[in-house]
N, C-alpha and C positions, 0 to 999 in steps of 0.2 A: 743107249739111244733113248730107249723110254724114260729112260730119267730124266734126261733133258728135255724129252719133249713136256714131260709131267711139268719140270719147271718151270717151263716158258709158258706153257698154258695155265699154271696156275698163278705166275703174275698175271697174265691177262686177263682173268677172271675175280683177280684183287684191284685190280684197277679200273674195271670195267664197274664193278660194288661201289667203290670209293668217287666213281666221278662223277661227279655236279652237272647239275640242269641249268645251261644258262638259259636267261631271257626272261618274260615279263610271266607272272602270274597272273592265270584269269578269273576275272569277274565278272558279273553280269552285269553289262551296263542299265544304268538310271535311263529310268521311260517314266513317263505320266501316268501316275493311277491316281488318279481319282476318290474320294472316300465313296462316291454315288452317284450314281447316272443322273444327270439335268431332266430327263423325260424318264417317269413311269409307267408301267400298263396299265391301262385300264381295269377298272375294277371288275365292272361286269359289261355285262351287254344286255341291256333294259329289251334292242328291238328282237332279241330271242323269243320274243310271243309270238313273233311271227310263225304264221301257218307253216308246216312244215320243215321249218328250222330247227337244228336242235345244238346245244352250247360243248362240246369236247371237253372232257374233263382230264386235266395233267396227272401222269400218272410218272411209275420211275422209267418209263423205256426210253426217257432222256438223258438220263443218267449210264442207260446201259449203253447207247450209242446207239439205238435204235426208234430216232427223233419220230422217223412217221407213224409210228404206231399211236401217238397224240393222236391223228385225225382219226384213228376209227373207222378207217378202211381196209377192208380185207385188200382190196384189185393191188391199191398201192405198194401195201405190202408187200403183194407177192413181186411187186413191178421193182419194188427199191432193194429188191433182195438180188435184183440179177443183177445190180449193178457192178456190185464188186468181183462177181463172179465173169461176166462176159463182155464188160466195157473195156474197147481198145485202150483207151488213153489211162484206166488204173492200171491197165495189164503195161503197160508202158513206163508207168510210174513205177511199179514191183519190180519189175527188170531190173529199173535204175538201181532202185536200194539195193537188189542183188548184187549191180555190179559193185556199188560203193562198199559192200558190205566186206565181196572177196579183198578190194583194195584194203582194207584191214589186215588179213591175212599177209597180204605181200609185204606191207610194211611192215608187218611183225615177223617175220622170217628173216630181217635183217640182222634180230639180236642175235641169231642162232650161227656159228661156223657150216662153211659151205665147205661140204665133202666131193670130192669127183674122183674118178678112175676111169682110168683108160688103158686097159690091156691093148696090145700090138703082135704081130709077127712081122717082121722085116726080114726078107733076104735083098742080098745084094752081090754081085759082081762085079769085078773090079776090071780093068782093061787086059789083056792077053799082051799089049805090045810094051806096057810097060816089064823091062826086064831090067836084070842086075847094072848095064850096060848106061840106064838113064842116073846111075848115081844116089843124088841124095832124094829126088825124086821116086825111083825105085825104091828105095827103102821106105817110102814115104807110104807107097802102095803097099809093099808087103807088108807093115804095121796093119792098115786100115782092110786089107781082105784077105791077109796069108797070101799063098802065091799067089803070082800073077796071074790073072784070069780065074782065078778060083772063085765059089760063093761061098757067102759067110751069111748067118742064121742070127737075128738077134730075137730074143724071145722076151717082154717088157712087161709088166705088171704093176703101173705105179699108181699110188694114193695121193692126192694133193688136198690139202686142207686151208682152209684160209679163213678169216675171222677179223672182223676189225670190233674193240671193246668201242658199248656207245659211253666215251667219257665224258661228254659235254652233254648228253640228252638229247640229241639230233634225231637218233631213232624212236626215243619214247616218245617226245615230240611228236615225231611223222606218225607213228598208232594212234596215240590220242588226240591228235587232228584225223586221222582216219575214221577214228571213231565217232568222232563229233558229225565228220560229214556225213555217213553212214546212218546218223542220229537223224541229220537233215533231212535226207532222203525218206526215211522211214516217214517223218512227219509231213515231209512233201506229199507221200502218196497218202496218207491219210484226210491232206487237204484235198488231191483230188480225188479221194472218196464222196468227202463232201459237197464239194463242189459240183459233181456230174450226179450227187443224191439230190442237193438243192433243185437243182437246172431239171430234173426231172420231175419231182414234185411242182415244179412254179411249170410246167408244161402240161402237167396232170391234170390241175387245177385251172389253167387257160382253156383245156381243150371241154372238160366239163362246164367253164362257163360259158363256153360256146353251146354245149348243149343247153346249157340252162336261157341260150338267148332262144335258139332254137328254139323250143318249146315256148317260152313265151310269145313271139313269131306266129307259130305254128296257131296258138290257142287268138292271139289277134285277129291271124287270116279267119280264122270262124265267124269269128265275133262281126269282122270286115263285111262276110260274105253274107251274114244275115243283114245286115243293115243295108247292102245292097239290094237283095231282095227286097224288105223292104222300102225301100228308095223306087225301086222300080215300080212296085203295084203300086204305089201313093202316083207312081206318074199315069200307067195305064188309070188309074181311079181320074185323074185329070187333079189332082188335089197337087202335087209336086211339077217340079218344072224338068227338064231333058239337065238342064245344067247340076240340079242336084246328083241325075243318075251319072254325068260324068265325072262331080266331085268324087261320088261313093268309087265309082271302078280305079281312078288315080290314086284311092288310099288302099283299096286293096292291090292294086296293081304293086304299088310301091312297097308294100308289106312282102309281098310276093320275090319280089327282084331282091331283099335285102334276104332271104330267108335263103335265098340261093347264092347267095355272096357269101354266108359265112360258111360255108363247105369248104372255103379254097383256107379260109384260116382254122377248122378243124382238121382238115387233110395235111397241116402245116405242122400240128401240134404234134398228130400224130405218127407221122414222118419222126419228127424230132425225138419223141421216146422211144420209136424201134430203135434207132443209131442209137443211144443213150444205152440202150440195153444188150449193143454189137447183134442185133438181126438188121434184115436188110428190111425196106417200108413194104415190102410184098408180104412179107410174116408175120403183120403186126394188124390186129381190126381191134380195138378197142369201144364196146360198148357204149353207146349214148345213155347219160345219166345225166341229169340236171344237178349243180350244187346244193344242198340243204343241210352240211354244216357251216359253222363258223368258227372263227379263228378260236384254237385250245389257248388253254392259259401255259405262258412260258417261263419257266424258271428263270430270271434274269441273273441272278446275283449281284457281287458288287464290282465293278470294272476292274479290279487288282486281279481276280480269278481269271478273268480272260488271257493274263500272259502265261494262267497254267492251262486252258481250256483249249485255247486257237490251235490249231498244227501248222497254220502257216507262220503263227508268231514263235513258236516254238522252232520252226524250221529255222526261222532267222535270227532267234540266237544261238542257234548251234553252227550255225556259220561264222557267229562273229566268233563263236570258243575255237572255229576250225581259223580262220584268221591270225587269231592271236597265238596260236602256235607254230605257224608260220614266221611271225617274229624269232621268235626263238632255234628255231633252225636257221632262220638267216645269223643270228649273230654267233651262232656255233662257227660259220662258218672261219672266225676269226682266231680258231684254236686248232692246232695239229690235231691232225689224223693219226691212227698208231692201228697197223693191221700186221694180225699173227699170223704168219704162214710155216706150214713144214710139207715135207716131201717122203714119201718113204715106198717100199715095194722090191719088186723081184726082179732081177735081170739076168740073162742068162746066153749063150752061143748054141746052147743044146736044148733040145725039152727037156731031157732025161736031168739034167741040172738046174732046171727053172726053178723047183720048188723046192730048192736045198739051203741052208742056211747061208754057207760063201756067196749066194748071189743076192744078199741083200743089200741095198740101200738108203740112204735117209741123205733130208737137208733140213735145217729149220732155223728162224731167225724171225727177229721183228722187224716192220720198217716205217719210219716217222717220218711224215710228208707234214708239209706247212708251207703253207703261200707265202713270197716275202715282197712281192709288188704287183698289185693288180690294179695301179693307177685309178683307184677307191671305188672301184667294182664292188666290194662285198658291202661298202658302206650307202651306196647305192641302193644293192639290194633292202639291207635293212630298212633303209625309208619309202623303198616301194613296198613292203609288207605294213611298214604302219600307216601308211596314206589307206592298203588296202584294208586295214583294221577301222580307219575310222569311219572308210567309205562304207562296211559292212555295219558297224556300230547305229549309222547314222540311217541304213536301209532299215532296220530291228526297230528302231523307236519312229520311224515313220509309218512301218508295221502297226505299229502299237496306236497310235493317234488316227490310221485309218479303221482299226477295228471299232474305236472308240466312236468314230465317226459313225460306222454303221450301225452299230446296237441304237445310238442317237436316232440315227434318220428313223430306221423302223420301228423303235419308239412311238415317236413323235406320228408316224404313220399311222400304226394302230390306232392312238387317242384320237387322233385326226379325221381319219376315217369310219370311225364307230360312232361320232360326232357326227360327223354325214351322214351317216347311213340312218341315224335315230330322225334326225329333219327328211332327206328321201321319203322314208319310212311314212311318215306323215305327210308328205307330199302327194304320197300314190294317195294313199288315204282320202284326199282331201280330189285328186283328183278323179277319182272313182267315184263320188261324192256327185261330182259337178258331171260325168258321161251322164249318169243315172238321171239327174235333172234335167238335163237340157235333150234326150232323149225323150222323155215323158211329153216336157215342152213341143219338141218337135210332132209326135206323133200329135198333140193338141192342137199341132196348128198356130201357136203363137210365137214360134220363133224359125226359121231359118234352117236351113242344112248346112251351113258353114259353122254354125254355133256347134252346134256337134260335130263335124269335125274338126275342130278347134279341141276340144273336149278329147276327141281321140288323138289327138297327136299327142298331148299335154299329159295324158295318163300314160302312152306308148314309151312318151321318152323318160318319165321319169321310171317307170318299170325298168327300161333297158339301166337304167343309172343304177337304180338298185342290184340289178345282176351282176353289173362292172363293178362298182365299188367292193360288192361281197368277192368277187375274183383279186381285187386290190389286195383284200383285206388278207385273202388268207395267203394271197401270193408275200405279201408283208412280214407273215406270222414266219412263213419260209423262210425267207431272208434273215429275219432278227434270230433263228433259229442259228443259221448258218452262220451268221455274225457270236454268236457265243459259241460256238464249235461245235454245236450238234451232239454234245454232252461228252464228247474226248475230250483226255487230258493229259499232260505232261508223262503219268505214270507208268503210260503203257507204250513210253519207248523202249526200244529192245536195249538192256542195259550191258553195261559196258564190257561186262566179265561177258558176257554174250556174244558180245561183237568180236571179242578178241582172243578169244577159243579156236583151239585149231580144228578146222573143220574135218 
């Protein structure tokens, strides 16, 4: 018996070596790289004179994967560090690649023979009224339980084995599309690493420029409230008119109501980063601090590195590699199956005989299935797998031309912006310039109270432009950050001999 079974498993084990991979070979499909971005960074930023601003200097914690450390904020830090740790939707993500990870597992278990047993006790009784009397029936009974009415004992210990060789590649196929997904996933959650790290820095950075309006606000209404005064005794003096004292109180009033309007868009910000960080908005006060850096210098590279940097572009050509393996299991489909089975174990009437050598048994053989009409079913299949290969192919380079897209826009952003903010810049300048005169003027008596506040609105709004464009700016730096992947790369997918280890 074991010699045969030796033999029959050892051709399935020579033919299972010997058999061919059908189906398509993969490659990495053609995307558009670029030799070099149409828009550069800026070189510097000349309005870093400014009082209390100061320039971030690039360091490797981009390269390490730990982007925010650029700005030179401790709070951030510690805020971009919970992300991985207690954000719903990474913890969601991780799940995923766990689950696709075990799918690896299942599909590599298929190379392997599947062993079962199933010991039994069976008694049974046979009828009492079946007797000699009923013939060929009667004998029929006494064969099946000794006399009539008597029980009979059967006592079963069998082994079942079964095994199909992958001769076409069906199964290495289905692991290494497991694997590839698997691969997906891994890079999937590393984009929503990034993503809910981006989304929380560009909130960080919203919520301080809110303080940073704040405070300019804040330091207005002073400014507001002496010139009122002010306004008032030039009126008790009889030198100003009632209508000056109602311009002055409308601009501080005005100053006043917006200064209480931006609480609902800091309460907004800061809502947004407790969730980001899985607390609830009750657990979360985050400190008021005005912005006084500006955007760090960001390693751009050259646009070909972004198809090893992105994880979402990464994600999506391990989909197209999990696609096109799917071809190839479809067109196995067109080659018989050959599965090895045998049978073997103990049987017995008694206990005392169960485990005695007369009560063995075996069966064993191989069996060749092969479709012979499936009304082009399987042909079917295959061009639904490659419609699904191109549809994938064609997601992967559309990937690639939005990333391209975005490192452009925020680009183009940054120079854009830092261009503004140098005129701004001189703007306040110029209009701080003109309060300071037409102040002096006023109090001389030669000009008007609307002159001045003309002067103050024209300084008020260019200031706020200056606070917003700096919140642009570094919300931009963000972006373009997240647009070249936040310094991940290809390398640090979990590889293959990894994935397809038995756990």
């Amino acid at each position: 018996m074991l010699s045969k079974l030796r033999i029959v498993f050892t051709a399935g084990v020579l033919a299972a070596l010997c058999g061919c991979t059908v189906g398509p070979n993969y490659k990495r499909p053609a995307a558009v790289a670029p030799p070099a971005f149409k828009e550069q960074p800026p070189d510097d930023f000349k309005e870093a004179r400014a009082e209390g601003w100061k320039q971030s200097q690039p360091g490797d914690a981009f390269f390490k994967g730990k982007w925010w450390e650029l700005y030179n904020d401790a709070a951030l830090n510690a805020l971009e560090e919970q992300v991985s740790v207690s954000n719903q939707n990474v913890a969601q993500a991780e799940a995923q690649y766990r689950e696709a990870k075990a799918q690896v597992g299942i599909a590599r278990a298929a190379l392997f023979p599947t062993v079962s047993a199933g010991p039994s006790i069976t008694q049974s009784k046979s009828s009492s009224n079946l007797g000699s009397g009923l013939g060929v029936g009667a004998g029929a009974a006494s064969a099946i339980g000794g006399v009539g009415g008597g029980t009979r004992s059967i006592f079963s210990l069998p082994f079942d084995v079964s095994w199909e060789p992958d001769l076409w590649g069906s199964i290495r196929r289905n692991i290494t599309a497991g694997v590839a997904n698997a691969q997906s996933f891994a890079a999937a959650l590393e984009n929503a690493r990034l993503l809910y790290q981006a989304e929380l820095a560009q909130d960080y950075f919203g919520l301080h420029g809110i303080d940073a309006e704040t405070d300019l606000l804040s330091r207005t209404e002073s400014s507001y409230q002496e010139y009122l005064t002010l306004t008032r005794n030039r009126f008790a003096g009889g030198v100003a008119s009632d209508l000056d004292v109602a311009q002055a109180e409308s601009q501080l009033y005005d100053v006043q109501s917006q200064l209480v309007d931006l609480g609902v868009q800091r309460a907004a910000f800061e809502h947004a980063i407790a969730i980001l960080i899985g607390k609830a908005p009750v657990e979360m006060t985050i400190p008021a601090a005005p912005l006084v850096t500006l955007p760090p210098a960001v390693p751009t590279g050259v646009p070909s590195e972004l198809l090893e940097r992105r994880p979402d572009i990464a994600a999506a050509e391990r989909r197209v590699a999990t696609a096109n393996e799917q071809i190839g299991i479809a067109m196995a489909a067109f080659y018989p199956n050959v599965t090895l089975s045998a049978s073997a174990g103990l049987e017995a009437s008694s206990l005392a005989k169960w485990f005695t050598w007369p009560s063995r048994f075996w069966s064993v053989g191989p069996q060749l299935a092969q479709t012979l009409f499936d009304a082009g079913r399987r042909r079917s299949v295959v061009a639904e797998e490659q419609a699904a290969y191109d549809a994938t192919a064609a997601a992967y380079r559309q990937t690639v031309l939005t990333a391209l897209q975005q490192v452009e826009d925020n680009l183009a952003a940054l120079r854009i912006l830092a261009e503004e903010a140098q005129k701004v810049g001189e703007t306040v300048q110029s209009a701080n310039r003109a309060l300071t005169v037409s102040t002096a003027q006023y109090r001389a008596g030669t000009v008007n109270f609307l002159t001045v506040i003309t002067a103050q609105a024209t300084l008020l709004n260019s200031q706020r432009t200056a606070v917003t464009l700096l919140t642009r700016r570094l919300t931009a730096s963000v972006v373009l950050i997240e647009a070249l992947g936040g310094g991940w790369d290809v390398s640090r997918l979990p590889a293959k001999q990894d994935l397809a280890k038995r756990n």
